[in-house]
Backbone as CSV, one residue per row, in Angstrom:
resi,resn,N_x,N_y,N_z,CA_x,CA_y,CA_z,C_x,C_y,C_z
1,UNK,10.754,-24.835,10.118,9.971,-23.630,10.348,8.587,-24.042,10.829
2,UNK,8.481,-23.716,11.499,6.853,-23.868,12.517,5.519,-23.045,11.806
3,UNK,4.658,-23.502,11.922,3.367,-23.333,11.173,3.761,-21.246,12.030
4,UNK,3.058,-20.673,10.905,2.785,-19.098,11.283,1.345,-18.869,11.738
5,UNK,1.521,-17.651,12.698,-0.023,-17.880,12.928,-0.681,-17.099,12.392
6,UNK,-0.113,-16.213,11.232,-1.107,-15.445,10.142,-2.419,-16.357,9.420
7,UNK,-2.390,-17.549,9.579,-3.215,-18.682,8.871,-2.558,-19.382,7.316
8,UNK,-1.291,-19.018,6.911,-0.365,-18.765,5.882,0.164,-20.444,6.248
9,UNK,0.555,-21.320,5.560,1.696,-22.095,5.987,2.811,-21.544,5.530
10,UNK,4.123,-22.077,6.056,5.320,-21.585,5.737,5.902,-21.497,4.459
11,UNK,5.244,-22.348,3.734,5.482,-22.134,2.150,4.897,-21.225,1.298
12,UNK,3.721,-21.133,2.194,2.773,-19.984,1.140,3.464,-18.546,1.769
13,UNK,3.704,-18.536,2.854,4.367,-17.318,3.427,5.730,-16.865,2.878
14,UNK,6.612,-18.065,2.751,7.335,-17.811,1.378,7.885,-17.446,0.369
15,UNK,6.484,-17.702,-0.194,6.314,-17.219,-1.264,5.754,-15.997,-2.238
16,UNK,4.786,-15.935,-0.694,4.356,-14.776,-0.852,5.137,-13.667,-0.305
17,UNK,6.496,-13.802,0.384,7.363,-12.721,0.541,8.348,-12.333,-0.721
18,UNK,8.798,-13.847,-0.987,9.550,-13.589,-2.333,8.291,-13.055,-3.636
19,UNK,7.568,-13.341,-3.718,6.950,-11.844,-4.990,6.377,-11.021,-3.863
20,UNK,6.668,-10.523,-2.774,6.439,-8.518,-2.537,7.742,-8.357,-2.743
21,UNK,9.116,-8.920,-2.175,10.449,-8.970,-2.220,10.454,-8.305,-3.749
22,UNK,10.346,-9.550,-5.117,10.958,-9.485,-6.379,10.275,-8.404,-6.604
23,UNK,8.814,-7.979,-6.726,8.087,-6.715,-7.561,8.520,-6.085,-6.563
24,UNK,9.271,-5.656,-5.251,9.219,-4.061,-4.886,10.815,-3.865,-5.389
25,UNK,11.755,-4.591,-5.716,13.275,-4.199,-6.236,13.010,-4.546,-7.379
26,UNK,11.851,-4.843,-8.376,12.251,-4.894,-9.844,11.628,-3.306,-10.083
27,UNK,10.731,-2.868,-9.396,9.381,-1.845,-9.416,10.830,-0.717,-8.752
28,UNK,11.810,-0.899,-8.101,12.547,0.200,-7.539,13.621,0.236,-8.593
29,UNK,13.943,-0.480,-9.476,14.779,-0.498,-10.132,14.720,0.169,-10.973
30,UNK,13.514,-0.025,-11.924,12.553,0.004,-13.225,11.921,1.744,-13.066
31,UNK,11.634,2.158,-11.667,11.656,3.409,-11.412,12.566,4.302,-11.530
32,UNK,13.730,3.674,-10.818,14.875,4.790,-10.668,15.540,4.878,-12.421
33,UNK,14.935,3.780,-13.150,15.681,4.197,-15.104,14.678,5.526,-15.162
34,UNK,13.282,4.704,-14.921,12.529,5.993,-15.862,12.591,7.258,-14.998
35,UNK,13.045,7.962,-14.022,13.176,8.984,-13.554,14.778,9.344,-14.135
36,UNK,15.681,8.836,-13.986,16.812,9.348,-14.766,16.654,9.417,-16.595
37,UNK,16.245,8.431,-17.104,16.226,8.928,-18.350,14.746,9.493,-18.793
38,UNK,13.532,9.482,-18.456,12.426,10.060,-18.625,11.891,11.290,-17.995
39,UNK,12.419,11.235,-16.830,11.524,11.818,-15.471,10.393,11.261,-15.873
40,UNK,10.036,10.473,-15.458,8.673,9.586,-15.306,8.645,9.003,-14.415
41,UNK,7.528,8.622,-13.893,7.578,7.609,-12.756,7.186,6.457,-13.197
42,UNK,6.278,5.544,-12.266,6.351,4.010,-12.465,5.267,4.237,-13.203
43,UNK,4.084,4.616,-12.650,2.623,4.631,-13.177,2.783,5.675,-14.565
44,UNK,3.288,6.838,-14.537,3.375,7.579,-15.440,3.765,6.848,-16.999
45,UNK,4.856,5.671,-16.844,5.767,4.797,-17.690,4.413,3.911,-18.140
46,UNK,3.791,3.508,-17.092,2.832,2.365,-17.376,1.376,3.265,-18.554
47,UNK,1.104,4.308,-18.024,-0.303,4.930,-18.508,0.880,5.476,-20.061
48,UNK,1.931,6.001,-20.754,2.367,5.919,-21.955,2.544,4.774,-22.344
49,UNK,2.602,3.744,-21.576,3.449,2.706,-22.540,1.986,1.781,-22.895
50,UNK,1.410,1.966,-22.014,-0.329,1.248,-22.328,-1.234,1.752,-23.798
51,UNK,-0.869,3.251,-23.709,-1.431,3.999,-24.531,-0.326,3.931,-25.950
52,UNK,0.760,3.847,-25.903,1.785,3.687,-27.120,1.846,2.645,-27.554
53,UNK,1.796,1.491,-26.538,2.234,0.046,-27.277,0.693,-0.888,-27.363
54,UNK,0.240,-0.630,-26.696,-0.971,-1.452,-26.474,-2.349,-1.285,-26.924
55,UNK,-2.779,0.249,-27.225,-3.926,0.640,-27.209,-4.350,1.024,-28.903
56,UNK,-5.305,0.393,-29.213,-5.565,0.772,-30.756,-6.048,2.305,-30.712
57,UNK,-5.000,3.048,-31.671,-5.143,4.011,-31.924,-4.189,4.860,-30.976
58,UNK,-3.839,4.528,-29.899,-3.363,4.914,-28.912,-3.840,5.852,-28.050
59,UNK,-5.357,5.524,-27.966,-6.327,6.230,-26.711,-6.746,5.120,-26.273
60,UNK,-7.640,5.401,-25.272,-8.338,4.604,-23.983,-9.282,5.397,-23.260
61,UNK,-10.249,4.984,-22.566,-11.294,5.843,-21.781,-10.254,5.499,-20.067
62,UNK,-10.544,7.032,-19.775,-9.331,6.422,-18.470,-10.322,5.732,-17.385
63,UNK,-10.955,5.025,-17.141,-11.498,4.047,-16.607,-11.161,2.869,-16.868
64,UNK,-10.997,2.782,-18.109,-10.196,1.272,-18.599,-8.496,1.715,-18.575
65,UNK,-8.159,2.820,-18.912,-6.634,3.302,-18.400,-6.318,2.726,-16.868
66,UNK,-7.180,3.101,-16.183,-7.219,3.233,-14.360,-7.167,1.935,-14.385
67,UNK,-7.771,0.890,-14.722,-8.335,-0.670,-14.577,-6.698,-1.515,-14.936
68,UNK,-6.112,-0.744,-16.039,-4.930,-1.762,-16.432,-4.157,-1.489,-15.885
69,UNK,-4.045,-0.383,-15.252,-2.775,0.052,-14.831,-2.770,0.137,-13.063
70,UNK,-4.251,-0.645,-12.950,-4.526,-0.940,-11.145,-4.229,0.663,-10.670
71,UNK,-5.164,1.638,-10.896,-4.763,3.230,-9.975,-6.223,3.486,-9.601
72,UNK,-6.188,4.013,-8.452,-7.564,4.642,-8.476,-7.932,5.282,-9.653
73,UNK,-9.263,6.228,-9.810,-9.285,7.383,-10.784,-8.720,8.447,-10.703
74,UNK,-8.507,8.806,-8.838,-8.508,10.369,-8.765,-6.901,9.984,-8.674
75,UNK,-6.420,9.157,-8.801,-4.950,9.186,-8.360,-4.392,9.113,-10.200
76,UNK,-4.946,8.787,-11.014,-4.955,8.660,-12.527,-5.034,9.681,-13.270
77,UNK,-6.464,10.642,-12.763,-6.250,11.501,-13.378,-5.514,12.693,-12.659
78,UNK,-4.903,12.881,-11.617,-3.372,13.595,-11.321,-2.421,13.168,-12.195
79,UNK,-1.999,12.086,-11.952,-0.855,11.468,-12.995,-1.453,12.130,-14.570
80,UNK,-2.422,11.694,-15.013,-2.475,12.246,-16.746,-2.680,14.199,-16.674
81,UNK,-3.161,14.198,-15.830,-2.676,15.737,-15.395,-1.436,16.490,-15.442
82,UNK,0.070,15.479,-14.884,1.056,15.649,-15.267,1.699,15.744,-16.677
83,UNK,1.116,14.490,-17.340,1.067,13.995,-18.533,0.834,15.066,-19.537
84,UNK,-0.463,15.489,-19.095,-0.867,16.624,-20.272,-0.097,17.644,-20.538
85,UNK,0.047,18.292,-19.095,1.062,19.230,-18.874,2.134,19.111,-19.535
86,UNK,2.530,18.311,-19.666,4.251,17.969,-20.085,4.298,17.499,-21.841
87,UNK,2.619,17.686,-22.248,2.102,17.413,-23.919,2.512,15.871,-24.245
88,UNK,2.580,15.118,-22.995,2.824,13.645,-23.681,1.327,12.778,-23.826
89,UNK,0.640,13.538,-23.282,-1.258,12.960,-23.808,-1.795,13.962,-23.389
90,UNK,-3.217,14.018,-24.258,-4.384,14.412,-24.556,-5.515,13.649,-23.692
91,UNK,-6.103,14.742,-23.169,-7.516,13.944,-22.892,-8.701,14.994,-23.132
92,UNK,-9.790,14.715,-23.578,-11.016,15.191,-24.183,-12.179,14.488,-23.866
93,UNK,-13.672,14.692,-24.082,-15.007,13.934,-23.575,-14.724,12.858,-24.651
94,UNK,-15.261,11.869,-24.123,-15.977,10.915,-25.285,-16.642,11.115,-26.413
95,UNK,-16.735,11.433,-27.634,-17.733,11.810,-28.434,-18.827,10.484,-28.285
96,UNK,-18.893,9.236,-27.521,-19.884,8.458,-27.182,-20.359,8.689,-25.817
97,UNK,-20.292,9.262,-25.047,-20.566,9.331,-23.703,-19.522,10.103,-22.938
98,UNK,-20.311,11.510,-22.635,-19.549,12.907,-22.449,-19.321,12.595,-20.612
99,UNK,-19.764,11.474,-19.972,-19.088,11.556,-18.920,-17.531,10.562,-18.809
100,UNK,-17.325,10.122,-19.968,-16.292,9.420,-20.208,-15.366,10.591,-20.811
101,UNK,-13.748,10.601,-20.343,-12.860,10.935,-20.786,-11.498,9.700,-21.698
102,UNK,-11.442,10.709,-22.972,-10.373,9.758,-23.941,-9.109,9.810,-23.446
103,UNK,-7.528,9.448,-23.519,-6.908,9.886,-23.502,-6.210,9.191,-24.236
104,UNK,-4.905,10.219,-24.590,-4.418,9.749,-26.059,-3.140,10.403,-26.161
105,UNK,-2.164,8.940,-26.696,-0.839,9.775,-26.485,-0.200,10.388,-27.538
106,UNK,0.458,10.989,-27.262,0.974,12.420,-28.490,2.098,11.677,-29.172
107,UNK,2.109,12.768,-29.989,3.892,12.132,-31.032,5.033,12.418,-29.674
108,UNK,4.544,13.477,-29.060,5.995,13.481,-28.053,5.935,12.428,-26.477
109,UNK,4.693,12.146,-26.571,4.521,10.423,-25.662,4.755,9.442,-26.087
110,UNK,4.529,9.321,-27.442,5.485,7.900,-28.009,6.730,7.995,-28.148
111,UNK,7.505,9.201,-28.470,8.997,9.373,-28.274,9.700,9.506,-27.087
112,UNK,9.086,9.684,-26.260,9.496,9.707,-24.944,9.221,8.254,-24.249
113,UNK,8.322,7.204,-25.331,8.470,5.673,-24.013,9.625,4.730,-25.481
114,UNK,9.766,5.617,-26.531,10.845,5.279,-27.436,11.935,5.072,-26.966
115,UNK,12.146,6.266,-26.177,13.428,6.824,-25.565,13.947,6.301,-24.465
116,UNK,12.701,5.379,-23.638,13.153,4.893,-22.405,12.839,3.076,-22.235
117,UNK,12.728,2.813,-23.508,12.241,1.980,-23.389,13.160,0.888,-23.747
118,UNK,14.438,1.059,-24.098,15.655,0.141,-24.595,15.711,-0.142,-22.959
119,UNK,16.179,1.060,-22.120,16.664,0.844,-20.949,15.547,0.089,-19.856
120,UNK,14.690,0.402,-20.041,13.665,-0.555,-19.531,13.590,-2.154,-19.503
121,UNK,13.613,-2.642,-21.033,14.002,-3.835,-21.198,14.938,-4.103,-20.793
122,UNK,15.978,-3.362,-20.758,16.962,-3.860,-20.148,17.446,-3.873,-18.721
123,UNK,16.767,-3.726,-17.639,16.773,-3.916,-16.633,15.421,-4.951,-16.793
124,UNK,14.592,-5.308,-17.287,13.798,-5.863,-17.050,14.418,-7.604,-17.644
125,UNK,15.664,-7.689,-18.528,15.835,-8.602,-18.832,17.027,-8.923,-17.871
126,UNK,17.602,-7.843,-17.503,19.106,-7.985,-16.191,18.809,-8.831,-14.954
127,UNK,17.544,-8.098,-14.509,16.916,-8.747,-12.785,15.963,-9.642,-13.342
128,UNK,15.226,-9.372,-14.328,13.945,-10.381,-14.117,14.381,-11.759,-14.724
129,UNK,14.655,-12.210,-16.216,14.683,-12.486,-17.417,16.252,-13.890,-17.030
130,UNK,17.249,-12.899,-17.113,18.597,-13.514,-16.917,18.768,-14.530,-15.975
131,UNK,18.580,-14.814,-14.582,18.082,-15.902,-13.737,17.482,-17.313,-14.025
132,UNK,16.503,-16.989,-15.055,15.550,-18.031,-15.272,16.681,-18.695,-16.275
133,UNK,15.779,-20.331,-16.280,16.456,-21.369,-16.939,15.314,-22.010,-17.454
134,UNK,15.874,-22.725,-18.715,14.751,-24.015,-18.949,13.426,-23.410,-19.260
135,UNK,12.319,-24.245,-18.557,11.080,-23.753,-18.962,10.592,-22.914,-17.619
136,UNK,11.408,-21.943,-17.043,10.711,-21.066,-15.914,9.985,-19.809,-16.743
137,UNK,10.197,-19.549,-17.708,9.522,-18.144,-18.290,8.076,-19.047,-18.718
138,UNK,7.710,-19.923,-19.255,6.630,-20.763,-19.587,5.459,-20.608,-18.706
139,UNK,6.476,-21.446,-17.241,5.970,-22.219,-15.929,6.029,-20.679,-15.159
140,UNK,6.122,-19.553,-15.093,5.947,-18.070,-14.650,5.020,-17.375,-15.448
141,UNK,4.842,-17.332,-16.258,4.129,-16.872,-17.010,2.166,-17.637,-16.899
142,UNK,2.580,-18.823,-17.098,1.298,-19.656,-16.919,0.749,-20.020,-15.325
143,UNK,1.596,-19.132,-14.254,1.192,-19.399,-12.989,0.892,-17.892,-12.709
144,UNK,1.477,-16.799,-13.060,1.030,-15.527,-12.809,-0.137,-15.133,-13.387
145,UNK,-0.370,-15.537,-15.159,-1.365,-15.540,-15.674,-2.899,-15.959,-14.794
146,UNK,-2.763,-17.349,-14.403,-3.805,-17.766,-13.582,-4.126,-17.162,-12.984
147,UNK,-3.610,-16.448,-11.945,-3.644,-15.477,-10.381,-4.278,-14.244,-10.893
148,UNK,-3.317,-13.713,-11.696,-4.143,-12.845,-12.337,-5.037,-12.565,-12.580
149,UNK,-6.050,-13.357,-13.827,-7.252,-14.130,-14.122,-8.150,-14.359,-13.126
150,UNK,-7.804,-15.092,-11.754,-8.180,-14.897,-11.065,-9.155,-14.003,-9.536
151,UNK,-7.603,-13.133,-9.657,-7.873,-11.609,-9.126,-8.963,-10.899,-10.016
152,UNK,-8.594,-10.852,-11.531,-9.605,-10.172,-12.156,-10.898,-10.251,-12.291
153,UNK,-11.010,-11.776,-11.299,-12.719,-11.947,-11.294,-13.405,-10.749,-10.539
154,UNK,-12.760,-10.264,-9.714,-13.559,-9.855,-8.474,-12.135,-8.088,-8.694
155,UNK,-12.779,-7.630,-9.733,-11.945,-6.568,-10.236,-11.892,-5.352,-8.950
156,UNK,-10.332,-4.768,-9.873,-10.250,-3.254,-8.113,-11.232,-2.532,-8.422
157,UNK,-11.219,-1.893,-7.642,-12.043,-0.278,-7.140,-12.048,0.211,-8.710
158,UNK,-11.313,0.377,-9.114,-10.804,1.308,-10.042,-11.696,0.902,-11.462
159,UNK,-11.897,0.027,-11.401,-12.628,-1.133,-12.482,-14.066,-1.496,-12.412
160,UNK,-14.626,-0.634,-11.746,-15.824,-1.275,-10.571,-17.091,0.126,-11.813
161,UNK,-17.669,-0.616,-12.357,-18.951,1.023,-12.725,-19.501,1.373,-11.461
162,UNK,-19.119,2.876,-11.234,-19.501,3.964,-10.434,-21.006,3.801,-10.304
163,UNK,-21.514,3.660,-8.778,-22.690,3.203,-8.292,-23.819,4.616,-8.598
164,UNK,-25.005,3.927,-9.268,-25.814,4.413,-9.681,-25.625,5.242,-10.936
165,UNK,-24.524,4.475,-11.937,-24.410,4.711,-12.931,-24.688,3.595,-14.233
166,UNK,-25.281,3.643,-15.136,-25.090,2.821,-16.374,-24.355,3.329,-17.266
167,UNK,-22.841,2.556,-17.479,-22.133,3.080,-18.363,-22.118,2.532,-19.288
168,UNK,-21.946,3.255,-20.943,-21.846,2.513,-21.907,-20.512,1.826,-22.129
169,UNK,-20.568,0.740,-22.572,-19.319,0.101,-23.005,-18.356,0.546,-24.022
């Protein structure tokens, strides 16, 4: 294979096709569960399951919601818009800073990423998980981590304090 003239060598090009390749059929897969057994979508799955499994107390200011879950704001708060609607979270001011919104998932948002969440793992252990051998979950884990880490120096849009604002932490 001959050098590309994106500025990429052929290995990094690669590689970098095989992960858009693996995340857009694990991300199409992982979608089409949570719309049959949730009606949820991808992001919708991600902003309950952040707030159910991850979040002390199980709220978040959706700025740090928006940040983990890589969404804009205005595209975040549509999605928790849905959310509310459908009583699987709450959102209210900050009682620390009233331009901050909480959001917070309900008894019927934790039963609902209860409910979808066997099948989740389990496509997530079918395509992703099952393949690997040896020490690839280690050696994947400690190379995505980095990149990650990385990327997060120089955080998205979404993560960024709103210019000509001082926000409290």
């Amino acid at each position: 294979m001959s050098e590309p003239a994106s500025g990429l060598n052929s290995e990094q090009l690669g590689a970098f096709f095989a992960l858009m390749e693996v995340g857009s059929l694990l991300q199409y897969a992982v979608d089409e569960h949570l719309r049959a057994d949730g009606d949820l979508s991808w992001v919708q799955f991600q902003i309950l399951a952040r707030l159910a499994l991850n979040a002390p107390e199980g709220r978040l200011r959706m700025t740090d919601l928006a940040d983990g879950v890589v969404y804009s704001r205005s595209g975040l708060t549509y999605q928790a818009g849905l959310l509310d609607k459908r009583g699987l979270i709450t959102r209210a001011p900050s009682p620390d800073d009233e331009r901050s919104v909480i959001v917070t998932v309900t008894d019927a948002g934790r039963a609902l990423v209860a409910k979808v969440l066997p099948g989740h793992v389990e496509q997530l252990q079918r395509l992703l998980f099952a393949p690997m051998g040896g020490d690839d979950l280690d050696v994947l884990g400690e190379v995505l981590g980095r990149v990650r880490d990385h990327m997060r120096a120089n955080p998205p849009r979404s993560a960024r304090p709103r210019a000509g604002r001082n926000r409290a932490g």
